[in-house]
C-alpha positions as CSV (number, residue, x, y, z in Angstrom):
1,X,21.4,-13.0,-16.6
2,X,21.8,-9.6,-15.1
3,X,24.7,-8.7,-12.3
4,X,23.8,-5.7,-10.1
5,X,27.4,-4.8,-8.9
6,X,28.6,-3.5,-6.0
7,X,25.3,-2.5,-4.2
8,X,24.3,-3.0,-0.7
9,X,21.6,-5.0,-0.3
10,X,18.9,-4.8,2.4
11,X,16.9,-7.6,1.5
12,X,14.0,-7.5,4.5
13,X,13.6,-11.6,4.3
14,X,12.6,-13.3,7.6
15,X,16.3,-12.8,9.1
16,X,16.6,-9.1,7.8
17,X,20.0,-10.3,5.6
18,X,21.8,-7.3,5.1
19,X,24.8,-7.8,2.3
20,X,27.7,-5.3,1.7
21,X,29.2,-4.7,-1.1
22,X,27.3,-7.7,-2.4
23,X,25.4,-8.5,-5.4
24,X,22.3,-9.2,-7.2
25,X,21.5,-11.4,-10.4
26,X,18.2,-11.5,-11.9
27,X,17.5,-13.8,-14.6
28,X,14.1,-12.6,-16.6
29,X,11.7,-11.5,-14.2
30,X,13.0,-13.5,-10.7
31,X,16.1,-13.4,-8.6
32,X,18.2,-15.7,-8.7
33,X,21.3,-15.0,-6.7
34,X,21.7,-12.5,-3.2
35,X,24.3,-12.3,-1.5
36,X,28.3,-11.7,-1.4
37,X,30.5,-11.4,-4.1
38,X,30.3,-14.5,-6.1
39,X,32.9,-14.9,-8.8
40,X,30.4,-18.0,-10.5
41,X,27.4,-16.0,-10.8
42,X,29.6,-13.5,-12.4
43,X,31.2,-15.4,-14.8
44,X,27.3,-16.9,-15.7
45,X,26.4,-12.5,-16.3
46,X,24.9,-11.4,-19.7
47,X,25.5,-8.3,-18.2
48,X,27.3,-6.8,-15.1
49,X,25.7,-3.2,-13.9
50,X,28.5,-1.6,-11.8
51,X,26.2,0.6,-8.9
52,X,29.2,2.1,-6.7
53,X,28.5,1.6,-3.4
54,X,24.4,1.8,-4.2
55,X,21.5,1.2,-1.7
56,X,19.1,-1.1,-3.0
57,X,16.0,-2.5,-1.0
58,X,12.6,-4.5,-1.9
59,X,10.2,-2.3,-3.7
60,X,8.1,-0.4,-1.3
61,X,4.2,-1.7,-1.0
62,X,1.2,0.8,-0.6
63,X,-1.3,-0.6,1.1
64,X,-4.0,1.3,1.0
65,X,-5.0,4.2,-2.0
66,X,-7.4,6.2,-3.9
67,X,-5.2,7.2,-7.0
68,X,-8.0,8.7,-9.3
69,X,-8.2,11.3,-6.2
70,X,-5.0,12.4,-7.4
71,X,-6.5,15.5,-8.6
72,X,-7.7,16.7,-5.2
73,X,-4.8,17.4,-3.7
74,X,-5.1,20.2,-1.4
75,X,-8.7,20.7,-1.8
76,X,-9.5,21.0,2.0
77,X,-7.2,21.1,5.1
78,X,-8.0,21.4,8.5
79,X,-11.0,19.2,8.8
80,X,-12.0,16.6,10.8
81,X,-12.5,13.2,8.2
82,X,-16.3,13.3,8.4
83,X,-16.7,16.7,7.4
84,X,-13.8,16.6,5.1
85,X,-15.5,13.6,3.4
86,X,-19.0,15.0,3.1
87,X,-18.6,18.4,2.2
88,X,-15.7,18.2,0.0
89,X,-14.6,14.8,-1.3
90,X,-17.9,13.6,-2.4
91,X,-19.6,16.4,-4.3
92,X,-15.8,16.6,-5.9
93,X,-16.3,12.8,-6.8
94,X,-19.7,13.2,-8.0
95,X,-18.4,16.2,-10.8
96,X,-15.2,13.3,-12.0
97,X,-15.1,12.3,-15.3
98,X,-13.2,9.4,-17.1
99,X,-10.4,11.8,-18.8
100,X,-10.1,13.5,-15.1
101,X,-9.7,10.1,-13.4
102,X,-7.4,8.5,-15.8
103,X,-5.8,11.7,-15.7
104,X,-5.3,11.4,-12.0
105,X,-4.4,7.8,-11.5
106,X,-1.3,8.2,-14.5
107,X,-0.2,11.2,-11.6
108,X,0.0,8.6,-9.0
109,X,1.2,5.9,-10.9
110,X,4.1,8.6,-11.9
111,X,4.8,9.6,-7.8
112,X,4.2,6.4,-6.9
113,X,7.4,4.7,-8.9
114,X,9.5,7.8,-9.0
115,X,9.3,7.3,-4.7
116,X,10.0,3.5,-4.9
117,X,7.1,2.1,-4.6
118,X,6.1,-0.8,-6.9
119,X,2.6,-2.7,-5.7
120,X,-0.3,-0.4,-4.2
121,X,-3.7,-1.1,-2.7
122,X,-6.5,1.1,-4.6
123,X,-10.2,1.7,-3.9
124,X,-11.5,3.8,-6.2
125,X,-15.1,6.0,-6.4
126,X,-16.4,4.0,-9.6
127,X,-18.3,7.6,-10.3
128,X,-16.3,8.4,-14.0
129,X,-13.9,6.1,-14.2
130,X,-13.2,3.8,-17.4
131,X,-11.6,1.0,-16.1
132,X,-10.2,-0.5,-19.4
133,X,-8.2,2.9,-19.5
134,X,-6.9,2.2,-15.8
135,X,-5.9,-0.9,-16.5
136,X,-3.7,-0.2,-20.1
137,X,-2.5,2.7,-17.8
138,X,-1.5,0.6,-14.9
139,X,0.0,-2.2,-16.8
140,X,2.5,0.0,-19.2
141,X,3.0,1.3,-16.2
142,X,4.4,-2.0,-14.9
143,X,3.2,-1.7,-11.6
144,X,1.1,-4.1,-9.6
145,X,-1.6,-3.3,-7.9
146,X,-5.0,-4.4,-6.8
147,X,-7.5,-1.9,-8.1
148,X,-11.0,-2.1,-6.6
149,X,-14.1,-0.4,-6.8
150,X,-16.0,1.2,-3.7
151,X,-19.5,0.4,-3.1
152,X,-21.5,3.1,-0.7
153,X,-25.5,2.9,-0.1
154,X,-27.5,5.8,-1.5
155,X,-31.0,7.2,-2.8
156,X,-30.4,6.6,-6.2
157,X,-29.6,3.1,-6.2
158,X,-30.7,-0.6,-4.7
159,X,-28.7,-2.9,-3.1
160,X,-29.1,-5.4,-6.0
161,X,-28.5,-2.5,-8.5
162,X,-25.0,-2.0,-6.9
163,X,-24.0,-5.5,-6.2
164,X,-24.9,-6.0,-9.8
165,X,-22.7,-3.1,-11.3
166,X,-20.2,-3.9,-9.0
167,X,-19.9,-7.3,-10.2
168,X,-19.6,-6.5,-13.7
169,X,-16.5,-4.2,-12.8
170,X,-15.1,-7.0,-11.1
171,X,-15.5,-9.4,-14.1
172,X,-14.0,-7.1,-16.1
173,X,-11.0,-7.3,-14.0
174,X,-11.0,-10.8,-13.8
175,X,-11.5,-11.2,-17.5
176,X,-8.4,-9.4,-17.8
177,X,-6.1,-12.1,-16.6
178,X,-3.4,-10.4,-15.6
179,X,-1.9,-11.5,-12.6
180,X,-0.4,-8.0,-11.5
181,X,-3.9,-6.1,-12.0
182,X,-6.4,-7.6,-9.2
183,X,-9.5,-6.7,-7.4
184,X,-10.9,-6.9,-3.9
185,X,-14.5,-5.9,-2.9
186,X,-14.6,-2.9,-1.2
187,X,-17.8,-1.5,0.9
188,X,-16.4,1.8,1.7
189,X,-17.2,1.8,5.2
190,X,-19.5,0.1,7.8
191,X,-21.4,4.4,8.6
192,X,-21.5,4.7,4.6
193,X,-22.6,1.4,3.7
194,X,-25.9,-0.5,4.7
195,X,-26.2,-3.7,6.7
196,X,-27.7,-4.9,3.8
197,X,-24.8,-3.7,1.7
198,X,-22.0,-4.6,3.7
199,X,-24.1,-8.9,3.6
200,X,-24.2,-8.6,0.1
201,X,-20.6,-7.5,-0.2
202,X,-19.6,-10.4,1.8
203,X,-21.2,-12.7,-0.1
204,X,-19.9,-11.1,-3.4
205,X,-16.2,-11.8,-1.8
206,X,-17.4,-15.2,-1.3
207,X,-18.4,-15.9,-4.8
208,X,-15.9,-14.2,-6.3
209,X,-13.3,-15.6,-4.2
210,X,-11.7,-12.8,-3.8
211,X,-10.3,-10.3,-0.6
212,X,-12.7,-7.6,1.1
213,X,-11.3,-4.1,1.3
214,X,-12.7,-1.6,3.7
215,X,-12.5,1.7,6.3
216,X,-12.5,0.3,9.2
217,X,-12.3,1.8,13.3
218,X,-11.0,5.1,11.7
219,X,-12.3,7.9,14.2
220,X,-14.3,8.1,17.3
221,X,-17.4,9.6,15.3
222,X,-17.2,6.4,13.6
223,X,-17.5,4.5,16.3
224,X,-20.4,6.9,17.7
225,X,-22.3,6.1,14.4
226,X,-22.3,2.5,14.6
227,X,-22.8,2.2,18.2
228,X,-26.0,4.5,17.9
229,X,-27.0,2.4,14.6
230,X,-26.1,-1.0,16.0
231,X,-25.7,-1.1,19.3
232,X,-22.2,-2.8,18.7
233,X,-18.5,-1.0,17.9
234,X,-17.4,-1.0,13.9
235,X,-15.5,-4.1,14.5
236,X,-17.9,-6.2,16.8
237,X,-20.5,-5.3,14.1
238,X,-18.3,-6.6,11.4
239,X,-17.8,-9.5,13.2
240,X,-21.1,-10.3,13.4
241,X,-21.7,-10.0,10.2
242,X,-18.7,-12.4,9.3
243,X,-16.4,-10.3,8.2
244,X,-13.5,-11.2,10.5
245,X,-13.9,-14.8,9.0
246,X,-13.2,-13.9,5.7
247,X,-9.5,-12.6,3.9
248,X,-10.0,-8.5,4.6
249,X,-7.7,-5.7,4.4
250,X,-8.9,-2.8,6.9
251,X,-7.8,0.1,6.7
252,X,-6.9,2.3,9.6
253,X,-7.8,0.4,12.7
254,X,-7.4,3.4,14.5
255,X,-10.0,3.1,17.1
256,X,-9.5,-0.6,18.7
257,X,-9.3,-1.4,22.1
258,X,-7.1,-4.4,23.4
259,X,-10.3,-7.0,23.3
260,X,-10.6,-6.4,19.5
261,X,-6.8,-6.6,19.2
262,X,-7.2,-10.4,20.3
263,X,-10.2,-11.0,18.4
264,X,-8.3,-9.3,15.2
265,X,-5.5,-11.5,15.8
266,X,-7.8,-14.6,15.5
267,X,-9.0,-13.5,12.2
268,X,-8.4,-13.4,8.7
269,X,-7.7,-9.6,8.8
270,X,-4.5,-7.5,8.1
271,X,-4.5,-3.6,9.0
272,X,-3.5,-1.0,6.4
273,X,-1.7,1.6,8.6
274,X,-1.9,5.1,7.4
275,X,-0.2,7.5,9.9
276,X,-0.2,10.7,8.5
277,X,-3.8,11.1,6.9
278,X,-5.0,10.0,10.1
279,X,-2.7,12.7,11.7
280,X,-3.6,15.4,9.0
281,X,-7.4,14.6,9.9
282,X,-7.3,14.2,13.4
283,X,-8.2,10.9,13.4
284,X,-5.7,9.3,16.5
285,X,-2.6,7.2,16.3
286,X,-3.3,3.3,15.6
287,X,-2.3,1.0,18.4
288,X,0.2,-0.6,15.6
289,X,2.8,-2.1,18.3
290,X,0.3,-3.8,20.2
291,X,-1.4,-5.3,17.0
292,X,2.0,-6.6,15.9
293,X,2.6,-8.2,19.0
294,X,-1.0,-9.7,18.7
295,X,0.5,-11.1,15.8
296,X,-2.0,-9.0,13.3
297,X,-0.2,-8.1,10.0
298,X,0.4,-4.9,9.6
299,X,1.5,-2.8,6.1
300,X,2.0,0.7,5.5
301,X,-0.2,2.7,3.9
302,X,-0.7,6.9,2.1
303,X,-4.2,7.0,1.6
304,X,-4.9,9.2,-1.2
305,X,-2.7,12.6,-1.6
306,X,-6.0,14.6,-0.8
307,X,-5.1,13.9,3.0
308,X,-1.5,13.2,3.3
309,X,-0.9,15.0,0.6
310,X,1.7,12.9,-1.2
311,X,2.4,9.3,-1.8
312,X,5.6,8.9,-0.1
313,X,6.3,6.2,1.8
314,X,10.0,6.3,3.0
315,X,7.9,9.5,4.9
316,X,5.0,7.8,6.3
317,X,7.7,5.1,7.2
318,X,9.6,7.6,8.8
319,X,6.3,8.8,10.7
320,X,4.9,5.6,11.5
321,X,8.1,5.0,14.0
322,X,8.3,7.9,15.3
323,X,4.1,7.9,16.5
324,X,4.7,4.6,17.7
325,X,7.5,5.6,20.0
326,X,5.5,8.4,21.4
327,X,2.2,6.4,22.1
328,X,3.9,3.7,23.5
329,X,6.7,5.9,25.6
330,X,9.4,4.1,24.7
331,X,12.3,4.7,22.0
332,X,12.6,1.3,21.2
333,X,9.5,0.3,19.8
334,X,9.3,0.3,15.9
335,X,12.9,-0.3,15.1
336,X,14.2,0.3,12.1
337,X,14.0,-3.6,11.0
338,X,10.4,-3.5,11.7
339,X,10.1,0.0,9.8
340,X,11.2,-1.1,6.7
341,X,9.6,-4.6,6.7
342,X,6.4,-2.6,6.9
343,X,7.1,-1.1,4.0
344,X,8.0,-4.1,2.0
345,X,7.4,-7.8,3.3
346,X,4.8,-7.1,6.0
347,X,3.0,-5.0,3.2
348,X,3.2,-7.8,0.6
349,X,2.0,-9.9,3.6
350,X,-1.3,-7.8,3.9
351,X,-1.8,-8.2,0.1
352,X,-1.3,-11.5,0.2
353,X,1.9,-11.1,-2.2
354,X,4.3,-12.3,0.3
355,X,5.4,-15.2,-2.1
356,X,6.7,-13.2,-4.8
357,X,7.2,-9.7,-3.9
358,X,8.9,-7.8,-0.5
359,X,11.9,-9.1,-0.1
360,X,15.3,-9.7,-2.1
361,X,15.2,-13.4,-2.1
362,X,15.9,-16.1,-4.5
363,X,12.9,-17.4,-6.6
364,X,11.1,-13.8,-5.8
365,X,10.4,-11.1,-8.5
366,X,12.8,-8.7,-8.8
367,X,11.1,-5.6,-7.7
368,X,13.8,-3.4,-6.1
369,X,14.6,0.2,-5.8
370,X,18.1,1.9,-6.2
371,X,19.3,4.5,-3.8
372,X,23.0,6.1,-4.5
373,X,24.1,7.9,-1.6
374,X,27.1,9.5,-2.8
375,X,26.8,13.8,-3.2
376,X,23.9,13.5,-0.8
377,X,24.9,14.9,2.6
378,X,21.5,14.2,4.4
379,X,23.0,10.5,3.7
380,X,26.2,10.6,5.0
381,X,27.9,9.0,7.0
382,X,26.9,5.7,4.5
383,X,27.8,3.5,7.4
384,X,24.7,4.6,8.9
385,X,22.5,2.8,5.8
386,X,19.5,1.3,7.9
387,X,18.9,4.4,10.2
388,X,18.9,6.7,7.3
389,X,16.7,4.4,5.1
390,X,14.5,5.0,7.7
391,X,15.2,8.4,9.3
392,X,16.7,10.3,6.7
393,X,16.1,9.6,3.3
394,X,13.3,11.3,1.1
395,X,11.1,10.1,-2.1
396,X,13.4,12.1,-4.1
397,X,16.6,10.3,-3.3
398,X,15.2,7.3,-5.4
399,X,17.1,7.4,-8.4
400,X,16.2,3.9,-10.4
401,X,13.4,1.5,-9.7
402,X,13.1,-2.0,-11.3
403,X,10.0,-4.4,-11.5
404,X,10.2,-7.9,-12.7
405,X,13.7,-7.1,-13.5
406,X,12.7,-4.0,-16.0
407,X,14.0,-0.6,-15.3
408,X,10.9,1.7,-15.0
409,X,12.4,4.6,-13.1
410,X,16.3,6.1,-14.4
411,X,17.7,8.6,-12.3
412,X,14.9,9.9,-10.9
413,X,12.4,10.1,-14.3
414,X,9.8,7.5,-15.0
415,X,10.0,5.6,-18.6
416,X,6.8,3.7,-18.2
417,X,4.0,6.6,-17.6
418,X,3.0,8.9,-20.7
419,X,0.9,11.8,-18.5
């Protein structure tokens, strides 16, 4: 068994325990002690890790990416999202190739962990990707994630021709095994997909048994194109279709009005919040607050670096509470509590993780990040822990990351990622 020594622990459980100068035992990959001092469990230690007054807090849980568009970064700013993704994202896509992807998602893997962050959310263009090399990627990497590929409508291809290819992905990542490398089907979007796409993508989820993962009520021009198409709003249309009955992720959930709230909190949905791409590309401010109070899970998400452009989350944590106070004119909305259980339990919620992973509890993994404040002024005074983990503290300031109880970041530099 292995004693983490005086740390304090913010462990985001249910209660939001918060332990001073505590400690934390892990035995293999689970925790098995939280808490105070405990002179039993230390006697019981294979091994006692003395962390001087550390911060240490639930691994941080990325809700919605696109790693292999690591390599984009910067490629366009100052567009709206439609033009951004027509005339620059896609033809880039179209020209990827397996080294560039694999490439690209070992980059994010790398800024993911050295940030904190130890589960994320991907959908990924399937357009030059080798998913074998993603997956021996990912799990050196340690990290856990549920990778899944995007299907979109086109020219080129049927329906049945994508279903089909997209279910042989899947089955390969199923075949797998692996319990920390998952998949979702993912129809990019309800303007980029087909009606008979988005059927047949339910019905793959249905099969497969497995979580849909999709852009959702992201912009106004969204909603524009699916009234004109439809005659119904992106998420009355989805509805219809069934897609509010079955386990979803959608991402954004910028665009909903207070009836949708109610009929999202009636449904098998979570919302992937990502505040600063949909700042960076204009896309509006989610109504996060009032689909919390709806009782609508809600996790934290970057989106890819080619419209945020990093993979921070302690900064789109950061973000996220401040927009919230704003839209809603009121200081006190979005606490700090709520902050960083959106970046940890609530996350795992949305993923459906929430039994092993999100909080520092006993029985959980022990995913947890390590944060030593001492030397770093923007951190001072340390009495002020919760407001700076939410309001002061940057990727960078992550010095050692462990999953399942391995170390896979030391001070500061990743062991598990060969770029």
């Amino acid at each position: 068994m292995k004693v983490f020594q005086y740390v304090n622990i913010v462990t985001c459980d249910q209660d939001f325990h918060v332990y001073l100068d505590g400690i934390l035992a892990v035995k293999e990959s689970q925790i098995v002690y939280v808490g105070q001092e405990n002179q039993e469990i230390l006697k019981q230690a294979d091994q006692i890790i003395d962390y001087q007054g550390a911060w240490i807090i639930p691994g941080l849980v990325n809700c919605h990416t696109h790693s292999a568009m690591t390599g984009l970064r910067g490629i366009r700013d100052d567009s709206n999202l439609h033009e951004w993704l027509e005339d620059y994202i896609w033809p880039a896509e179209a020209e990827f190739t397996p080294e560039m992807t694999t490439k690209a998602v070992k980059e994010a893997l790398t800024e993911m962990l050295q940030s904190g962050t130890t589960t994320f959310n991907d959908m990924y263009n399937p357009n030059g990707v080798d998913i074998a090399e993603i997956y021996e990627a990912v799990k050196v990497s340690k990290m856990r994630c549920y990778f899944s590929p995007t299907l979109f409508s086109s020219d080129v291809e049927s329906t049945a021709e994508t279903i089909a290819r997209t279910r042989a992905i899947i089955e390969t990542i199923k075949g797998y095994q692996d319990p920390d490398f998952k998949v979702m089907v993912a129809p990019h979007s309800p303007y980029s997909c087909s009606r008979d796409l988005l059927e047949a993508s339910l019905e793959l989820a249905k099969e497969e048994n497995i979580p849909l993962h999709i852009h959702v009520a992201e912009t106004q021009e969204e909603s524009g194109i699916i009234l004109k198409r439809y005659g119904k709003r992106p998420l009355a249309f989805l509805d219809e279709l069934g897609y509010l009955d079955h386990k979803a992720i959608f991402a954004h959930g910028v665009e909903l009005n207070e009836a949708e709230i109610t009929r999202l909190a009636d449904s098998q949905v979570a919302i992937a919040h990502n505040p600063i791409s949909n700042l960076k590309l204009a896309s509006g401010i989610a109504p996060v607050v009032q689909l919390q109070q709806a009782g609508v899970a809600v996790g934290i998400a970057t989106d890819s670096v080619a419209s945020n452009n990093n993979l921070d989350m302690f900064e789109e944590g950061r973000t996220a509470a401040l927009l919230q106070k704003m839209k809603n004119g009121d200081a006190s909305q979005f606490p700090i509590e709520t902050a960083l259980k959106a970046l940890t339990i609530e996350g795992a919620k949305v993923l459906g993780m929430a039994d092993e992973i999100g909080s520092l509890e006993v029985g959980k993994q022990a995913d947890f990040l390590v944060i030593q404040p001492q030397g770093k002024i923007h951190l001072q005074p340390q009495e002020n822990m919760l407001s700076h983990l939410v309001y002061a503290v940057k990727s960078s300031d992550v010095n050692d990351v462990y999953i399942a109880g391995e170390q896979v970041v030391k001070d500061g530099q990743v062991l598990t990622v060969n770029l």
